[in-house]
N, C-alpha and C positions, 0 to 999 in steps of 0.2 A: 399833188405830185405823187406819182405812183411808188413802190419801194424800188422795184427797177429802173425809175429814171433818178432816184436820188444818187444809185448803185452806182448807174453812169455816167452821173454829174461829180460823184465822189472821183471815179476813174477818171476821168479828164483831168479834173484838180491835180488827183493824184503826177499823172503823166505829164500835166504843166510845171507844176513843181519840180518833179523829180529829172527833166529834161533840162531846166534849168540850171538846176545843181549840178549838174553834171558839164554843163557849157561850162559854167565860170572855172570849173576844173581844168578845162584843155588846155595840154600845153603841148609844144615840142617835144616829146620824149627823148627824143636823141641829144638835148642840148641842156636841159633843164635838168638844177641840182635834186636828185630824190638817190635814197636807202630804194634797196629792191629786194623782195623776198620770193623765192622760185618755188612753184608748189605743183605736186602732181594728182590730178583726178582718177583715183584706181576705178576698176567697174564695182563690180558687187564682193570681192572680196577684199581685206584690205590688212595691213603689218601692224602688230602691234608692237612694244618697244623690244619684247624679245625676240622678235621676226620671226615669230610663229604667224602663220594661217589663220584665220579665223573669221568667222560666216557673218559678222556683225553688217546688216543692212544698214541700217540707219545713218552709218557715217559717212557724209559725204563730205569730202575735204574743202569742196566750194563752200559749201554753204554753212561749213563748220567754221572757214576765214570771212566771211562776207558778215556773218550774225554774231559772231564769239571777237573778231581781227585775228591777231596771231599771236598766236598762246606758248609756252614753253610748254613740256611736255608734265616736268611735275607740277607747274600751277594749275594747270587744267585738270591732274586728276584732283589736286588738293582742295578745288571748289566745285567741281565735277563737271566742268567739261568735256564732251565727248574728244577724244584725241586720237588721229592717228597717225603714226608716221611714216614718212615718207623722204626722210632721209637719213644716212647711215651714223653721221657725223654726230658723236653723243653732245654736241657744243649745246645741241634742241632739250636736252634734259633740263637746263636748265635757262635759257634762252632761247633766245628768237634768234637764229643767226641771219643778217643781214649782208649786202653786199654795200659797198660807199656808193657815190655815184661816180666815182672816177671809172669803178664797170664798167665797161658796156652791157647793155640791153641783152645781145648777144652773147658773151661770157655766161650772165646771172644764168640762160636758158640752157647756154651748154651744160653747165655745172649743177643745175637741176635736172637734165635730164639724166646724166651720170648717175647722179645722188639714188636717184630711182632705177635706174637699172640692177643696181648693185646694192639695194637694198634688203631685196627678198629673195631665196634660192632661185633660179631661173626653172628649174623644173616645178614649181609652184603655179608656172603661167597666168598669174594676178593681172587683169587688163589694163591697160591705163587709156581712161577714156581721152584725157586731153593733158594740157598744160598750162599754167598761167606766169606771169612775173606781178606781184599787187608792188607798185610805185608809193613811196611813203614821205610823207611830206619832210623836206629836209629840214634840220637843225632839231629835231626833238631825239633820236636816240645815238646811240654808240654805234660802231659802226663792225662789222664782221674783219676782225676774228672776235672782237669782246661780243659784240651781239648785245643786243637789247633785252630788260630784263622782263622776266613772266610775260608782259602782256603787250603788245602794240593796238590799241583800238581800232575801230572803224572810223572814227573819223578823221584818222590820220592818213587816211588813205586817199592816194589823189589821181590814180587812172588802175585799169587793168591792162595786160598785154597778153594777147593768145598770140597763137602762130597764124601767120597767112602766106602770100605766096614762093618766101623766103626759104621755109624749113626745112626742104629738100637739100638744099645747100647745106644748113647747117647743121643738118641732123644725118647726113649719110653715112657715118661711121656707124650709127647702129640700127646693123641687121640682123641681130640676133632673134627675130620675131617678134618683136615689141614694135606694135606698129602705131605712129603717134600721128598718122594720118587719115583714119577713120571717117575724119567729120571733116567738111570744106569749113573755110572760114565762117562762112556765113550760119553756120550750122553751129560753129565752136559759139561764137557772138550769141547767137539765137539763148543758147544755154546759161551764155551768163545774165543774159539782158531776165529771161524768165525766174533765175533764180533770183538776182537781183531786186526786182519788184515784187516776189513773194516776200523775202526778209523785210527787207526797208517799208512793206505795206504803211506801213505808220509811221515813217523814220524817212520821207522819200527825198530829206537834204542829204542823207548818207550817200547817193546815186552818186556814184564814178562813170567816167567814161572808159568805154570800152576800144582799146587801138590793135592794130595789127603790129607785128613785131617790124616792117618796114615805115613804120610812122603811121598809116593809114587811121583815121579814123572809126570807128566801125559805128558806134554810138555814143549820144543821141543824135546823130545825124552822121550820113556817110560822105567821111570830106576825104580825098587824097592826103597824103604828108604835106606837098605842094600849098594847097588849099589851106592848110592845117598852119603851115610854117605860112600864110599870108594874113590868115586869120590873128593869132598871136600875136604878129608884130604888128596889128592895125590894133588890136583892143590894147599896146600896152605902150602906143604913141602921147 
């Protein structure tokens, strides 16, 4: 066997794995008990905790939650995780603030987007490439306002949520220039699915599913809410 076909017997494996993992994770999101944490994708510039500027490339907040989970702001420098924030509320200094799940799906996003509007001077114009809500398996932490302490893992993590055809609606109050609709859905998903399978390379039980914020499925397979809410309630007869 050639190195290349080992390459691509590894990536099958990988992608059979890691599809799977991600199956047994699907649920309902609209009905099913999870903590939600709102986080925003800046572009190439990003806030530090003193909402200063500054040119740091490397920090991408996706892949900063996806490889690190979610970190409070002083444990991550105390062990030296890369951090940055992205929201104004100092509760992040020292926790993870969290939503219950009595939420909705839609609050967590409203109040993430907020968070980030009003983070950084507006004349700074910092891009925000996207948005996420990471769903957190319920009954292990506290719940926002106490927030969760230092660290929330990866594998407590049990879907992601971008925006899809919904956002317009929910997002029309802000047009101050901050435009959160750059990428289509399938384009938002595209980015998490690539970042996802770079981190998890060796880790490919960590793989969450990817849903849109109307239930939709996105990944590892693209099911309707519909399809999604039939699927659940046959695996869990």
């Amino acid at each position: 066997m050639s190195s290349l076909e080992a390459r691509q017997e590894l990536s099958l494996d990988f992608i059979k794995v890691a599809e799977q993992a991600a199956m047994d994770k699907v649920m309902d999101i609209h009905k099913e008990k999870t903590s939600k944490h709102c986080f925003v994708r800046f572009g190439h510039l990003v806030i530090d905790s003193q909402n200063e500027e500054t040119a740091n490339q490397d920090v991408d907040r996706l892949e900063g939650v996806l490889r690190y989970g979610l970190v409070a702001e002083n444990f991550a420098k105390r062990i030296g995780i890369p951090f940055s924030r992205n929201w104004s509320d100092q509760i992040n200094e020292k926790c993870v603030s969290l939503f219950y799940y009595n939420n909705t799906l839609g609050n967590a996003f409203h109040v993430g987007a907020f968070a980030a509007l009003h983070t950084a001077p507006k004349q700074t114009q910092i891009p925000r490439e996207d948005i996420y809500t990471i769903l957190i398996k319920e009954g292990h932490y506290t719940s926002y306002p106490k927030g969760a302490q230092n660290r929330i893992a990866p594998r407590f993590f049990m879907g992601i949520v971008i925006f899809d055809d919904i956002r317009e609606k929910l997002f029309h109050i802000y047009d101050d220039g901050i435009n959160f609709e750059s990428a289509t859905s399938e384009e938002s998903a595209g980015k998490v699915i690539e970042k996802m399978q770079s981190v998890y390379k060796d880790k490919p039980s960590l793989c969450i599913p990817i849903y849109g914020l109307s239930g939709d499925l996105y990944w590892p397979k693209k099911m309707s809410y519909q399809e999604v809410q039939s699927f659940v309630s046959s695996r869990n007869r």
